[in-house]
N, C-alpha and C positions, 0 to 999 in steps of 0.2 A: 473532379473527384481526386485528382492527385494531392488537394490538400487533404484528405481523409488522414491519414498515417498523424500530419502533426496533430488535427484536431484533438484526436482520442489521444496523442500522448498526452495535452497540454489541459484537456478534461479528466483526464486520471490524475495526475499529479493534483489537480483541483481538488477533487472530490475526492479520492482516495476509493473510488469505486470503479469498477470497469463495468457495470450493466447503467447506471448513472453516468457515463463518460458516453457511451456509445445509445444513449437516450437523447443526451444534448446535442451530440452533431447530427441526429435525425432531424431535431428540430431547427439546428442550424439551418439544414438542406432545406429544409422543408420553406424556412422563410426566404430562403433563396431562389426556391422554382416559384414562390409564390407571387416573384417579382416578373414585371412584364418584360419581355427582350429590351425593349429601349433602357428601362430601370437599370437590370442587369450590364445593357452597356455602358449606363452613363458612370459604372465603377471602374475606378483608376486600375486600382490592384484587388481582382477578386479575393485573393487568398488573404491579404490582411484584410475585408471587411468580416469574412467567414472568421479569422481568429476574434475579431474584435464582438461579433456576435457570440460564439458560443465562448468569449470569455467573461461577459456580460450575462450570458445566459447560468453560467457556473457561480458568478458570482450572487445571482437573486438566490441560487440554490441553496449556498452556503448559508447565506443572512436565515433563513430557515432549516437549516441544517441543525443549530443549540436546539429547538423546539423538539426536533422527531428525534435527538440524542437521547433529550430527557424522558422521554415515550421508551426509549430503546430498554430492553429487560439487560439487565448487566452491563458488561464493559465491552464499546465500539471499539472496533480492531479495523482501519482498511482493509477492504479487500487485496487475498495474497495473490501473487500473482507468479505464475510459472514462469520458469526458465522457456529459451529454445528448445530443448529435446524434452521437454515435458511439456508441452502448450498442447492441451487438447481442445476440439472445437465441439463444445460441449451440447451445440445443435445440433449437428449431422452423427456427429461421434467417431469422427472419424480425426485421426489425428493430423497436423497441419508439419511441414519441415519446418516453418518458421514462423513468429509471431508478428513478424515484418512490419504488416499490416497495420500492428495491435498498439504495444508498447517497446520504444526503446528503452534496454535495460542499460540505465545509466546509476550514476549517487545519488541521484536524484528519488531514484522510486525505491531505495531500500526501505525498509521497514521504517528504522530508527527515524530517518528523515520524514517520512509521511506521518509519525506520529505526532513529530514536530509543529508538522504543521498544522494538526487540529488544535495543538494550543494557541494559533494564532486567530486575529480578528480576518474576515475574510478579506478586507483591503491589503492587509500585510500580505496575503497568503498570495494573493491575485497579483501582486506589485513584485514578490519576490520570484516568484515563477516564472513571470512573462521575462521581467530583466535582467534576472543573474540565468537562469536556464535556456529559455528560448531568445535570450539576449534584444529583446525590444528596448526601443532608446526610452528615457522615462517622462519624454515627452508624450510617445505613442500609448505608452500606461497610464499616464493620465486621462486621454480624451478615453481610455475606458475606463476606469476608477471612478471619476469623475472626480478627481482632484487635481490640483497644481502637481508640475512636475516637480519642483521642491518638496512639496509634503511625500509623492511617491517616494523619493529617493530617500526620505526618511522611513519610508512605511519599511522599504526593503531593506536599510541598515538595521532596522530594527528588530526586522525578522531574520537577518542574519545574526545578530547580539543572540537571541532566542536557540538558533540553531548550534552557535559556537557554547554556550554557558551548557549546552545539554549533550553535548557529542563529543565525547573524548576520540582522540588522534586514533584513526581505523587502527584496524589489526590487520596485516597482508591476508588475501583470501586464501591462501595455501594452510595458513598458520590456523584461521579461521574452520576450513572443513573440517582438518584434523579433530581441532577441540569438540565442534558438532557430530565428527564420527565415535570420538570417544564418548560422548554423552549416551548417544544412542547403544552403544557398546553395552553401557554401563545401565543404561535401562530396560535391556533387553533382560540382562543377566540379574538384573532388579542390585545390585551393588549401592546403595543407598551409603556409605563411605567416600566412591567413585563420585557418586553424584556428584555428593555435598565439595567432596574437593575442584570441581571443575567450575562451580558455583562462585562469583562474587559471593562472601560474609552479606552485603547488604542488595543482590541481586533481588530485580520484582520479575514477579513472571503474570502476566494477565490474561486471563481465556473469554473466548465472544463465543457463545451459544445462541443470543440474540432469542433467549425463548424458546427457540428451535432444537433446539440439543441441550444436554445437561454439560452443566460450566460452573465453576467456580464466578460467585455476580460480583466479586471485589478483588482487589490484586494481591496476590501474596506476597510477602516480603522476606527475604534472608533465605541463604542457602539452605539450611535444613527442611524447614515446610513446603519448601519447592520441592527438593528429592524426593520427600514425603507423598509430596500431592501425585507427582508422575509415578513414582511404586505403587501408590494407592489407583490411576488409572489404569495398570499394567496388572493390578489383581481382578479386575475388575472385566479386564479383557484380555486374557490370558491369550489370544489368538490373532491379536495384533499384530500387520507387517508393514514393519519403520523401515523405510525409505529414504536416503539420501538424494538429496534436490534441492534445486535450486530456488528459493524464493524470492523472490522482488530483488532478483541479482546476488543475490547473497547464500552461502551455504547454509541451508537448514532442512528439514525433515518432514517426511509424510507417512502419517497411518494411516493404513487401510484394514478393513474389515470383509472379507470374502469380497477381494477386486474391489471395493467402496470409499472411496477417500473422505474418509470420517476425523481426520483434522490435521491442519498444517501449520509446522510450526519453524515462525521463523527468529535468529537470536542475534543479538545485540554482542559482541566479545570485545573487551575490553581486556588489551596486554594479553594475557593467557589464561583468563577467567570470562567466564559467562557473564552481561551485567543484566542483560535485560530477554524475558522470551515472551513472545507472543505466539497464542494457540490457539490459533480459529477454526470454529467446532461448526458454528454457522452455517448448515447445506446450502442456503443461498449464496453464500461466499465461496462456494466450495463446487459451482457448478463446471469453472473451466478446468480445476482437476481428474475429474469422475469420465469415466467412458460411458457409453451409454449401453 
């Protein structure tokens, strides 16, 4: 059980889901107890047959993952994922010191980067993650890809090309809250000026409702019709309490509705502008924020 902790890191990063991450390593387990003591001994190193199964198992996910996107009502957002002092355990309801267990918050699981990687093919995504993240030689990626280790090492230059041409040079996280506390500042006080100046000129902001909650079903582009859209949610719910927090490692924000965590939003800042926000509306996405 002590591989538990990397599984669900190394199935989140895959999948960009946390209730899909901790699906796969059930099943992982599951083909594991299913094996008889002798099976189970005749493995070298239990912990890497367990990654090599549920990276395989994430990967048949993925290959069907384009199908249930296009099913999806709107625009897919990963699941966001809280900080340490905000990780609620949305079963019991009772709140955890640490998410230890869950996901380590590394660059890996910001926003920016996991959205990265739904534009890649799932061999890129499975190649880049296992060897630049969890540092696998690209020998061991291959007997799970099922490709040469030469093609691997190309799946993953190439999903880093992907990540470098979409990722401008961070912004220090200090520099970051700020901006994020300014926005919220500015949204509170509905300043639609404020906004638009904290905004990239050619900032997209994208929201997942997934059906489930009302959303905007396509991404808006340019500073203005973003300020616009957030004023226009802020009329709309005059009774909103925006929250400072951490999302997928990064500073960004949470509204709630009478105690209810009804969306979180996490943002992309480039230099001392906003480039990029994502705003998931999704209650299923939304289940490890909400107390119970």
């Amino acid at each position: 059980m002590s591989e538990r902790r990397q599984l669900i890191n190394l199935a989140y990063r895959l999948l960009g889901s946390l209730a899909e991450a901790e699906d796969v390593v059930q099943e992982t387990y599951a083909r594991w107890y299913a094996m008889s003591q002798q099976q189970q001994e005749a493995i070298e190193s239990p912990g890497a047959w367990l990654t090599k199964v549920a990276s395989r198992i994430c990967l048949d996910l993925l290959g069907s993952a384009r199908a249930r996107r296009e099913r999806y009502v709107g625009e897919w957002i990963p699941e966001p994922l809280p900080g340490r002092t905000e990780w609620i355990n949305a079963r019991t309801g009772g709140a955890t010191a640490d998410p230890a267990d869950r996901v380590t918050l590394d660059e890996s699981i910001n926003m920016a980067f996991l959205v990265v990687l739904e534009s890649m093919t799932p061999a890129e995504r499975v190649a880049l993650i296992l060897h630049d993240v969890f540092r696998y030689s690209f020998a061991e990626v291959a007997e799970i890809v099922g490709r040469t280790p030469a093609a691997c090492r190309q799946l993953a230059s190439s999903a880093r090309r992907r990540i470098r041409a979409s990722q401008p040079p961070a912004t220090p996280t200090a520099q970051q809250a700020g901006i994020v506390r300014n926005f919220k500042q500015a949204w509170e006080a509905k300043d639609i000026d404020a906004l638009i100046g904290l905004l990239d000129p050619e900032a997209t902001a994208i929201a997942d409702g997934g059906g489930l909650a009302s959303a905007h079903l396509h991404p808006i582009t340019g500073g203005e019709p973003i300020a616009r859209a957030f004023l226009e949610v802020a009329g709309k719910a005059p009774n909103l309490t925006l929250l400072e927090r951490t999302v997928n490692g990064q500073p960004g924000l949470v509204a709630q509705l009478d105690g209810i965590t009804v969306v979180v939003v996490a943002f992309h800042v480039a230099g001392n502008r906003i480039k990029h926000i994502w705003a998931v509306r999704n209650p299923e996405k939304l289940r490890p924020w909400t107390t119970a």
